[in-house]
N, CA, C and O atoms as CSV, one atom per row, in Angstrom:
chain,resi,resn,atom,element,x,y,z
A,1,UNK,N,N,-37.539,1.843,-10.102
A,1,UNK,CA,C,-36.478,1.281,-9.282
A,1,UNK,C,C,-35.521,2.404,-8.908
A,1,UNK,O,O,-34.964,3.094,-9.762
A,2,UNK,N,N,-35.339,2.571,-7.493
A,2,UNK,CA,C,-34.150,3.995,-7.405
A,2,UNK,C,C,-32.944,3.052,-7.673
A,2,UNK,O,O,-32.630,1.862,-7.699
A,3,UNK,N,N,-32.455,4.319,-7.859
A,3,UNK,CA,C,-30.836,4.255,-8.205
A,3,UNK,C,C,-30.071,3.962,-6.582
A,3,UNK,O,O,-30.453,4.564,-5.579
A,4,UNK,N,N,-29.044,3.024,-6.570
A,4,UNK,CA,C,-28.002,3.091,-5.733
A,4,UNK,C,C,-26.621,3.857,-5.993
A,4,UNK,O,O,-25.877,3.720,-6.964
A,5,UNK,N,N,-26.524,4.377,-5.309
A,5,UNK,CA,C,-25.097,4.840,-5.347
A,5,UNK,C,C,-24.016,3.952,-5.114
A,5,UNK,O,O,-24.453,3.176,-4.265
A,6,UNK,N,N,-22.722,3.591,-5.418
A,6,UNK,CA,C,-21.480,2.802,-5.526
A,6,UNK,C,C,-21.495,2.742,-3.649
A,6,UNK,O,O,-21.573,1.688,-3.018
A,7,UNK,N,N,-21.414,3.920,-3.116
A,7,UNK,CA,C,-20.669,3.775,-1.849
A,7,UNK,C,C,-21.448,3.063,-0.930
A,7,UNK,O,O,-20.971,2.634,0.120
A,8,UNK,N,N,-23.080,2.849,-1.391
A,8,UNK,CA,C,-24.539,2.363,-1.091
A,8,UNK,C,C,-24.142,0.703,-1.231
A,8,UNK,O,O,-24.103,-0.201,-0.397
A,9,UNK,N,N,-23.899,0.749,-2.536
A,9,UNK,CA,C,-23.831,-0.688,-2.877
A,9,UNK,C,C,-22.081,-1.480,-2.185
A,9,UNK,O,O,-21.935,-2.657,-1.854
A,10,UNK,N,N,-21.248,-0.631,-2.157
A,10,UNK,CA,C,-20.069,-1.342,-1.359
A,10,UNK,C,C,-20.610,-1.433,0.156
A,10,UNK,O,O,-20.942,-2.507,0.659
A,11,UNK,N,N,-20.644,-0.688,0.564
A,11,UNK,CA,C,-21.624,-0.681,1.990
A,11,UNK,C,C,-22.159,-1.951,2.349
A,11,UNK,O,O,-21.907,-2.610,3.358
A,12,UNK,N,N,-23.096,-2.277,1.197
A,12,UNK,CA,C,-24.022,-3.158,1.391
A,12,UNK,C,C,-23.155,-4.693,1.460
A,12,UNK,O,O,-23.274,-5.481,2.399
A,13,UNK,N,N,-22.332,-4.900,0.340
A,13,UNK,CA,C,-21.619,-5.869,0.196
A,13,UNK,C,C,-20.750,-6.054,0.929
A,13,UNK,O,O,-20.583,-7.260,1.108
A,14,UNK,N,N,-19.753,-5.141,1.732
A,14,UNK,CA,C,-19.254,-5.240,3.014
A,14,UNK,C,C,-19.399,-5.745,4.237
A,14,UNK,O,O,-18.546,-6.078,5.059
A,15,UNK,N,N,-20.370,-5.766,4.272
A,15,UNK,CA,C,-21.897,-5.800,5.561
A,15,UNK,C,C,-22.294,-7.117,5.310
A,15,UNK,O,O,-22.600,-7.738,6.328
A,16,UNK,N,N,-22.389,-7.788,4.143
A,16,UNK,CA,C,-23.538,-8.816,3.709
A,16,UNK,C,C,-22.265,-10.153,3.965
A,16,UNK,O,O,-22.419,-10.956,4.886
A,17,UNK,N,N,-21.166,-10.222,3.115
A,17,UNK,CA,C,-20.066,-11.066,3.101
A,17,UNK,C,C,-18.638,-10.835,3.263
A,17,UNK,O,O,-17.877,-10.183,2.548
A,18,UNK,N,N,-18.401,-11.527,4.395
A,18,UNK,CA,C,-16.912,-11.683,5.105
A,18,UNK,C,C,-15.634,-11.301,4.211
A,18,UNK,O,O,-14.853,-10.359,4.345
A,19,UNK,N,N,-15.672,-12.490,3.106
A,19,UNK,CA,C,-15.041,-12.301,1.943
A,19,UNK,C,C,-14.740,-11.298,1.521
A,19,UNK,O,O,-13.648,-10.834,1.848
A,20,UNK,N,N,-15.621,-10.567,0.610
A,20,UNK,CA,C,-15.765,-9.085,0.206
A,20,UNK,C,C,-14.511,-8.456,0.855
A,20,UNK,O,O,-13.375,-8.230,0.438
A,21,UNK,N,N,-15.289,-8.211,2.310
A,21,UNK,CA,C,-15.019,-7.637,3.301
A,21,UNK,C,C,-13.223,-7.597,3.520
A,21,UNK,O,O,-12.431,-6.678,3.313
A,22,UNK,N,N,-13.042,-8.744,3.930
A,22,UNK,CA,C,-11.419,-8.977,3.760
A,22,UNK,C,C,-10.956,-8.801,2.433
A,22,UNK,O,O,-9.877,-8.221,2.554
A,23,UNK,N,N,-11.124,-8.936,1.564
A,23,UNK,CA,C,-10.533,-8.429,0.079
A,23,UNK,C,C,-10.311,-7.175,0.455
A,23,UNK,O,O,-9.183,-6.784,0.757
A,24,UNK,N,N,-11.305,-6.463,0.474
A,24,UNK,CA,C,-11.564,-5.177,0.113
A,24,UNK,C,C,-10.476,-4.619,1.533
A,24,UNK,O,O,-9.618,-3.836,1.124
A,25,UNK,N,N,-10.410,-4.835,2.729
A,25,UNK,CA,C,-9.183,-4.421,3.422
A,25,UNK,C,C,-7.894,-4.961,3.126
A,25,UNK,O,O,-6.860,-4.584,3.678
A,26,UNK,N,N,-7.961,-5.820,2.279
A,26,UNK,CA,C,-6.604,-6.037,2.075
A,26,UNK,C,C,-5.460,-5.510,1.119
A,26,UNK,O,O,-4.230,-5.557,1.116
A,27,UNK,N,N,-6.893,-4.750,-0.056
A,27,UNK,CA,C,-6.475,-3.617,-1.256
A,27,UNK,C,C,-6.724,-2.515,-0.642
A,27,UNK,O,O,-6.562,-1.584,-1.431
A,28,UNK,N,N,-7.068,-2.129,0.474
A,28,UNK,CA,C,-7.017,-1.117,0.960
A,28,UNK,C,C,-5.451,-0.719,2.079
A,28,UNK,O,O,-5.072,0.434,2.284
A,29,UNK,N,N,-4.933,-1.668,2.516
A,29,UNK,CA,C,-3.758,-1.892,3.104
A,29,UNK,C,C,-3.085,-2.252,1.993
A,29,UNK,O,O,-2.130,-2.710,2.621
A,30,UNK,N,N,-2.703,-2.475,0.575
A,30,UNK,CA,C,-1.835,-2.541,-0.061
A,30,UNK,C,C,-1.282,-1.034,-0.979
A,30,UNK,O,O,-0.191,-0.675,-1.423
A,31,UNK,N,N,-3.055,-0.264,-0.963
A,31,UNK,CA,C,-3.321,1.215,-1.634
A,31,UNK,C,C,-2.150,2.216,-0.884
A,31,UNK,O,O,-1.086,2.718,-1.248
A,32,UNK,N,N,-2.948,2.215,0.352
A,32,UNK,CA,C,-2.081,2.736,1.692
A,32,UNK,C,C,-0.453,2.711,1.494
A,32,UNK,O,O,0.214,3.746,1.480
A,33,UNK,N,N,0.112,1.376,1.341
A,33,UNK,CA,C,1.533,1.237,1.657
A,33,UNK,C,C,2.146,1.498,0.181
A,33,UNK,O,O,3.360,1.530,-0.023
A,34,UNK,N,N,0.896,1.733,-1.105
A,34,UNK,CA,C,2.133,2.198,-2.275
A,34,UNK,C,C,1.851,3.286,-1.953
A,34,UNK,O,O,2.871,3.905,-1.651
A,35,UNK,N,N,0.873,3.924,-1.845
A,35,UNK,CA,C,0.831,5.489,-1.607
A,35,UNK,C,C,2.085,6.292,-0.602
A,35,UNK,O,O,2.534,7.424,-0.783
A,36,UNK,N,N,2.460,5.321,0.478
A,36,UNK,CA,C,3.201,6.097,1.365
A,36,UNK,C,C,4.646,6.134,0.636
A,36,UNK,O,O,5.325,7.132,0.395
A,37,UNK,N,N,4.936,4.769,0.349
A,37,UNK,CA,C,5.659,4.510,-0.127
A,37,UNK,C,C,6.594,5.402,-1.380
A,37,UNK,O,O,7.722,5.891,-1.440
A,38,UNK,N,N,5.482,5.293,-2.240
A,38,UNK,CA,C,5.503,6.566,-3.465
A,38,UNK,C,C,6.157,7.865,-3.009
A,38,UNK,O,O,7.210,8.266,-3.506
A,39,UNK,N,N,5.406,8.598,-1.911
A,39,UNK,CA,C,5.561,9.837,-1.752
A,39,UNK,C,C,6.571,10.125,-1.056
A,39,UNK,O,O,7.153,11.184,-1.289
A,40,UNK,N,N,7.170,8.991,0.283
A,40,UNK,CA,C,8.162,8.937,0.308
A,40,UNK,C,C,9.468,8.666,-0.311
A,40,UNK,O,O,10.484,9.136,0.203
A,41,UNK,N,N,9.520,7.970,-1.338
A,41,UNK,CA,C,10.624,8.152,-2.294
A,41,UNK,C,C,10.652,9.422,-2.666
A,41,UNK,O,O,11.644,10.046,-2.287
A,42,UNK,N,N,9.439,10.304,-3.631
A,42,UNK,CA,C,9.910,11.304,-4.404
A,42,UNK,C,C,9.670,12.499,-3.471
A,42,UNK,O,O,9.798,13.573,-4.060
A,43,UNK,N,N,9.295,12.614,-1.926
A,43,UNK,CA,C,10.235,13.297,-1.227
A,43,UNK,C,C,11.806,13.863,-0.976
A,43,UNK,O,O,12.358,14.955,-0.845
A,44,UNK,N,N,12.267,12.100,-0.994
A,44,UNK,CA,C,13.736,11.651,-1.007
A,44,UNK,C,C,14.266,12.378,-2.054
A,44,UNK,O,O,15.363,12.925,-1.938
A,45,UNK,N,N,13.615,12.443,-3.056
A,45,UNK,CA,C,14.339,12.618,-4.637
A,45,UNK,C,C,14.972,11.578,-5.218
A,45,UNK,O,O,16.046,11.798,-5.778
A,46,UNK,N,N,14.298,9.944,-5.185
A,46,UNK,CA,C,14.868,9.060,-5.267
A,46,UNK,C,C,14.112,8.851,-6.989
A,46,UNK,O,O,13.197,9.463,-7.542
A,47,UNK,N,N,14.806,7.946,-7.350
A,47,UNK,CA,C,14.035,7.195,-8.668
A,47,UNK,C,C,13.674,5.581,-7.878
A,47,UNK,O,O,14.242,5.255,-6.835
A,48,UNK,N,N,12.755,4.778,-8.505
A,48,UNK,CA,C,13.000,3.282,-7.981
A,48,UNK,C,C,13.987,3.077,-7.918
A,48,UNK,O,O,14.544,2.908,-6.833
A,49,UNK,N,N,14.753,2.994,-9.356
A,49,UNK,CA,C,16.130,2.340,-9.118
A,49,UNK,C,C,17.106,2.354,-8.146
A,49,UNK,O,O,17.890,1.421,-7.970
A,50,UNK,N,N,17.087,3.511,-7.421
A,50,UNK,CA,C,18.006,3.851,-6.428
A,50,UNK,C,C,17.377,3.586,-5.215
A,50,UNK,O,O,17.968,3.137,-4.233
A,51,UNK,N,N,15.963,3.906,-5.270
A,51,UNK,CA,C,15.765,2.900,-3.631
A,51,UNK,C,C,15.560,1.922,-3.554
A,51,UNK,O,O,15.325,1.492,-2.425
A,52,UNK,N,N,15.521,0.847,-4.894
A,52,UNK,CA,C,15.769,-0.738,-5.252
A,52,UNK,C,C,17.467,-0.520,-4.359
A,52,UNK,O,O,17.907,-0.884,-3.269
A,53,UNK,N,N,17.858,0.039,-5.191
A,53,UNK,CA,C,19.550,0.229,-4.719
A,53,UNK,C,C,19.942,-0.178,-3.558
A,53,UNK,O,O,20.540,-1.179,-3.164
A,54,UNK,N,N,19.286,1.241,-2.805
A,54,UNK,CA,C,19.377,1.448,-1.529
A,54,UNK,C,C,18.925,0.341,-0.311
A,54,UNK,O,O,19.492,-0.109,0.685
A,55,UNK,N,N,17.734,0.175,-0.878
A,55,UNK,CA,C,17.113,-1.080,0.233
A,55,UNK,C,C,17.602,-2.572,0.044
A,55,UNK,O,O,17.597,-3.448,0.909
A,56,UNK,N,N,17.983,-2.668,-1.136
A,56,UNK,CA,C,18.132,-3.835,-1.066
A,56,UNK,C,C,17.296,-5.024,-1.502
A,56,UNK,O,O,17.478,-6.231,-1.663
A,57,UNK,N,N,16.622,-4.437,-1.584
A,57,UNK,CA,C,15.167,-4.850,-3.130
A,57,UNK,C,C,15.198,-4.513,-4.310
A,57,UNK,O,O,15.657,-3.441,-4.703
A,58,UNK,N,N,14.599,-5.593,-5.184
A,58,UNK,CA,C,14.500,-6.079,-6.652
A,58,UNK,C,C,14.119,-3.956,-7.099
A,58,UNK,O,O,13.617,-3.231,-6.240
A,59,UNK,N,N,14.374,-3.601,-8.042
A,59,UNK,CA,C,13.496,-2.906,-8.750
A,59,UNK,C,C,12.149,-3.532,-9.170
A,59,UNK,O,O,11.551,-2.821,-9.977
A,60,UNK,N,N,11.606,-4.509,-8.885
A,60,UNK,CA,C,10.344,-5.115,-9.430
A,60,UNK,C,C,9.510,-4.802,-8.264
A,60,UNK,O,O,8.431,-4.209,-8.281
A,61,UNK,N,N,10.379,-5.452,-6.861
A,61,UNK,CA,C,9.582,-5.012,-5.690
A,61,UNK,C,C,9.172,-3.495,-5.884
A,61,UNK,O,O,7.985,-3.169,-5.907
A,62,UNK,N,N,10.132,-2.643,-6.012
A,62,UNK,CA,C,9.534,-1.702,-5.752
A,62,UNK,C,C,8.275,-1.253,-6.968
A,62,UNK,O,O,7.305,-0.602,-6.578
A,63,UNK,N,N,8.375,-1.592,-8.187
A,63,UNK,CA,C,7.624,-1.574,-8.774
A,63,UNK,C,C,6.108,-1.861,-8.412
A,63,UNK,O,O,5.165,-1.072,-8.361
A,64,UNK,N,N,6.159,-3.295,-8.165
A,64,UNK,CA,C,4.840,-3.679,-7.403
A,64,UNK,C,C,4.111,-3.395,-6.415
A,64,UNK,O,O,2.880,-3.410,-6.387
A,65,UNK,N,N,5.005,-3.064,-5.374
A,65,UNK,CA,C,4.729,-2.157,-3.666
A,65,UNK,C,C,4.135,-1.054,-4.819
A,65,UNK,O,O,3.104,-1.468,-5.350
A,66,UNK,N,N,4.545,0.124,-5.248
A,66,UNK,CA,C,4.561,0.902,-5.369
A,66,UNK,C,C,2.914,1.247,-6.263
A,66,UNK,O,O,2.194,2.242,-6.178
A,67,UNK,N,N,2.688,-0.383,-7.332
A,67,UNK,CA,C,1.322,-0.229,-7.645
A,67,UNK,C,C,-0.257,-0.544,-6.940
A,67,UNK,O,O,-1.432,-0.383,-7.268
A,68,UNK,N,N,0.657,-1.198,-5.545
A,68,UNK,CA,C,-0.193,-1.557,-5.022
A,68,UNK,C,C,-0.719,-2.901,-5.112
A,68,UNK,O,O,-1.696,-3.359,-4.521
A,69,UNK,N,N,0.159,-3.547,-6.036
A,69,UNK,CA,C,0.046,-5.034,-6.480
A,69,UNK,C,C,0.515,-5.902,-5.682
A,69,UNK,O,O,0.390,-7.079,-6.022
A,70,UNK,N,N,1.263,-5.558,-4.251
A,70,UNK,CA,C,1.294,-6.673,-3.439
A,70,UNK,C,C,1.213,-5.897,-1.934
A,70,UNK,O,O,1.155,-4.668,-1.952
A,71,UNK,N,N,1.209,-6.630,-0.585
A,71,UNK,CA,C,1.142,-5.895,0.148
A,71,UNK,C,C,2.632,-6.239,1.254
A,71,UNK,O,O,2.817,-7.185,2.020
A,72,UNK,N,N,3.310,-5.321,1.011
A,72,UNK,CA,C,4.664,-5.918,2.014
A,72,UNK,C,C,4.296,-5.664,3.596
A,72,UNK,O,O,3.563,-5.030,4.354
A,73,UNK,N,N,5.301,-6.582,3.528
A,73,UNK,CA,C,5.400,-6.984,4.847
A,73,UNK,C,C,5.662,-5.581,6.035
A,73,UNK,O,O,5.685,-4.437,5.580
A,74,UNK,N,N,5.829,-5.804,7.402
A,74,UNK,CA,C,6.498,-4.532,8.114
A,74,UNK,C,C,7.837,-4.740,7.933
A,74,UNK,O,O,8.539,-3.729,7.943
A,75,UNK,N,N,8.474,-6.016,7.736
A,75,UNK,CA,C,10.195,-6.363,7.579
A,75,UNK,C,C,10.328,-5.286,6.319
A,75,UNK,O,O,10.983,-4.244,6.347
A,76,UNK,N,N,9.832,-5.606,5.618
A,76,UNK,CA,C,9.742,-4.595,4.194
A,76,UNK,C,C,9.876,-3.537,4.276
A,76,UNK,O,O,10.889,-2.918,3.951
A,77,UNK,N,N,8.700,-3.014,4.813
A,77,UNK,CA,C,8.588,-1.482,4.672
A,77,UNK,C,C,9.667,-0.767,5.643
A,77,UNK,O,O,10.255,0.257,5.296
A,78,UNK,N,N,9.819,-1.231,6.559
A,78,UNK,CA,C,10.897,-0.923,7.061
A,78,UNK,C,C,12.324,-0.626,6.591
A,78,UNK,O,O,13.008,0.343,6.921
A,79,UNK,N,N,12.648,-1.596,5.790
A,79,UNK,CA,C,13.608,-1.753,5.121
A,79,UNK,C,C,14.222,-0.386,4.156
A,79,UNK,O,O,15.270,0.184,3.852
A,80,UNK,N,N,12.748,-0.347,3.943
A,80,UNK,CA,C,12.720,0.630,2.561
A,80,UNK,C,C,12.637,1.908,3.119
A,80,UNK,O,O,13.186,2.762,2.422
A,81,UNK,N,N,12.191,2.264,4.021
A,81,UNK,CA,C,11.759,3.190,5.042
A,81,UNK,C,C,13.137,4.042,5.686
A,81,UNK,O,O,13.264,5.266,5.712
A,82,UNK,N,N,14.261,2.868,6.265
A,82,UNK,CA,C,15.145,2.772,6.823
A,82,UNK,C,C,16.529,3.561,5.567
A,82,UNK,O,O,17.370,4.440,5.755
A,83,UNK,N,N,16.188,2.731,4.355
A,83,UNK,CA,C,16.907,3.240,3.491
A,83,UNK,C,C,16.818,4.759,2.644
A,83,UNK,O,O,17.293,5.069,1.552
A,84,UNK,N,N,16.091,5.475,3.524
A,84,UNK,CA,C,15.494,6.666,3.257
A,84,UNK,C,C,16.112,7.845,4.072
A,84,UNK,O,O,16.401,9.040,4.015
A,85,UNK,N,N,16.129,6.679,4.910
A,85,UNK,CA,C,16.385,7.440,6.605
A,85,UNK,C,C,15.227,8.307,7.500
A,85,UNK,O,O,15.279,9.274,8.260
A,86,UNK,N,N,13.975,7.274,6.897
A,86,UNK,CA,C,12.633,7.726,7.274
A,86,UNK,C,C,12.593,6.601,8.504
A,86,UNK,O,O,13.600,5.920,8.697
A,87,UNK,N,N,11.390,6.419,9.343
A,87,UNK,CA,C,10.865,5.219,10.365
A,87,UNK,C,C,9.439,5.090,9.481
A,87,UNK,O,O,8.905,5.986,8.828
A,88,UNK,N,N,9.071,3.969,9.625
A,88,UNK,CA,C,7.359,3.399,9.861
A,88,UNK,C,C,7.110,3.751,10.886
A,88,UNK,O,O,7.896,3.653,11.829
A,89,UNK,N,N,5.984,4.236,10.961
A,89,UNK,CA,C,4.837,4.190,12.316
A,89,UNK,C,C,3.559,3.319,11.739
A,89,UNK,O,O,3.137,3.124,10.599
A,90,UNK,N,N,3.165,2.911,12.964
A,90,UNK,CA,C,2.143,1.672,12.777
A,90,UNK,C,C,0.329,2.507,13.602
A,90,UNK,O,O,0.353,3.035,14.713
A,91,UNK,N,N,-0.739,2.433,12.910
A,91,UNK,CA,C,-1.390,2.956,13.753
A,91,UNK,C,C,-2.683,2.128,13.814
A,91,UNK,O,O,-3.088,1.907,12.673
A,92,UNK,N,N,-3.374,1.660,14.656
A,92,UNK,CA,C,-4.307,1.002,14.910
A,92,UNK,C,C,-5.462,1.471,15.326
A,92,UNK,O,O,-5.663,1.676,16.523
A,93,UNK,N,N,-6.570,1.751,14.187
A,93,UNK,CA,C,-7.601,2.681,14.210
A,93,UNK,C,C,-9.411,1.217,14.542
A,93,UNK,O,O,-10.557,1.661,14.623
């Protein structure tokens, strides 16, 4: 029996069911927005706490955005973005 590779077998399951499919972009758009998120704070030189502060969000939000455990909104990211004195850009690939 050959071996599959992971990126073989997501491939496949991507392709096969809808479901999957939307999951899997939807942790991929949540990865995305802690990642930016992240790097833009400790650009800033911020801690959470202070861009909880700043934005106007829970320290939990940012906690969670930040693990990737939820996916905010554009009102959101903006928000947080804004309190940086950064913009969102939106790009549609």
């Amino acid at each position: 029996m050959p071996l599959t590779s992971f990126d073989d077998l997501l491939r496949e399951q991507l392709e096969e069911d809808p479901q999957v499919a939307r999951l899997y972009e939807q942790e991929c758009r949540s990865l995305d927005a802690a990642v930016a998120v992240s790097q833009a704070r400790r650009q800033a030189h911020l801690t959470q706490d202070q861009l909880a502060e700043r934005s106007g969000l829970s320290h939990n939000t940012i906690i969670r955005i930040e693990r990737g455990r939820t996916s905010p909104s554009m009102k959101t990211l903006d928000r947080i973005a804004r309190s940086m004195g950064k913009k969102v850009h939106l790009s549609i690939s």
